[in-house]
C-alpha positions in Angstrom: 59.2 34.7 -71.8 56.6 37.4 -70.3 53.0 37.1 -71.1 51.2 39.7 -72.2 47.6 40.1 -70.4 46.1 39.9 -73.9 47.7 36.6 -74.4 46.5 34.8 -71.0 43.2 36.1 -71.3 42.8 34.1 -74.7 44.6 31.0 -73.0 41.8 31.5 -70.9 39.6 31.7 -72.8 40.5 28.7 -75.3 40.4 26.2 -72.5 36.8 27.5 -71.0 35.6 26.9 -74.7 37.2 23.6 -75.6 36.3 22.1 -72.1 32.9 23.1 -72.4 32.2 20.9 -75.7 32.7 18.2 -73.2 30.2 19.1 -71.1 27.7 15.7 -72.0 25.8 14.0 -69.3 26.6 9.8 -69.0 24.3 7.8 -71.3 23.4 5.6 -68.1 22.2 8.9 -66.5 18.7 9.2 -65.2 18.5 12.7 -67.3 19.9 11.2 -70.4 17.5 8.0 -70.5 14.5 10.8 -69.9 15.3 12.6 -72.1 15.9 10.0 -74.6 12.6 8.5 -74.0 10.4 11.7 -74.0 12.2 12.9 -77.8 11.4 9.1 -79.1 7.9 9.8 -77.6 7.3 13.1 -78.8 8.9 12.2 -82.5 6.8 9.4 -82.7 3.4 11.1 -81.6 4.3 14.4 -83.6 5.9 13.2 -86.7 4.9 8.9 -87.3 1.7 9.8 -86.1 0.8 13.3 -87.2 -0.8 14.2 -83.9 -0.3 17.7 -84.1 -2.9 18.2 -82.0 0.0 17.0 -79.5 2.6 18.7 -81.1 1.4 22.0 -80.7 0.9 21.4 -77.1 3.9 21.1 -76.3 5.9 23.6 -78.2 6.5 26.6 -76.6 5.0 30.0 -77.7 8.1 31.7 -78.3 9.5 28.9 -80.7 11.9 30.2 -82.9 13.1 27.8 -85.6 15.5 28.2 -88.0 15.5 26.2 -91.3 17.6 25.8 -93.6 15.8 26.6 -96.6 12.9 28.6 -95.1 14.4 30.6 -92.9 13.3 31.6 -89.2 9.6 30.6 -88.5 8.0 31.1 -85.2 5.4 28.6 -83.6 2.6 29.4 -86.1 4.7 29.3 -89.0 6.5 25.9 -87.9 3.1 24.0 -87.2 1.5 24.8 -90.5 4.2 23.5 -92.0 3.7 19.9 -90.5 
């Protein structure tokens, strides 16, 4: 059977797509333990605590944060919210 170039180019591109949902770091990592420890940190701090003092610190200016019922806020719009 001859391929067309269409054809292979999706084959292609199917596997580049479906092999890049695996792309996960180990959970014995030193970058998955990190970053496991800094999000239980920060939630705990910004959210358990209401330290948003601390939150706003460390969110970046060009936050963009999509919610699902009110829509796209920016930084400003996401910490008044808290």
């Amino acid at each position: 059977m001859k391929r067309t170039l269409p054809s292979t180019l999706f084959s292609l591109l199917l596997i580049t797509v479906t092999t890049m949902g695996y792309a996960q770091v180990a959970k014995d990592s030193k970058l998955y333990r990190e970053l496991k420890t800094m999000d239980s940190l920060m939630f705990e701090r910004s959210f358990n605590g209401c330290d948003l003092t601390y939150l706003e610190s460390i969110v970046s200016e060009s936050l963009e944060f999509i919610h699902d019922l009110g829509g796209i806020q920016n930084k400003q719009s996401f910490l008044e919210a808290m």
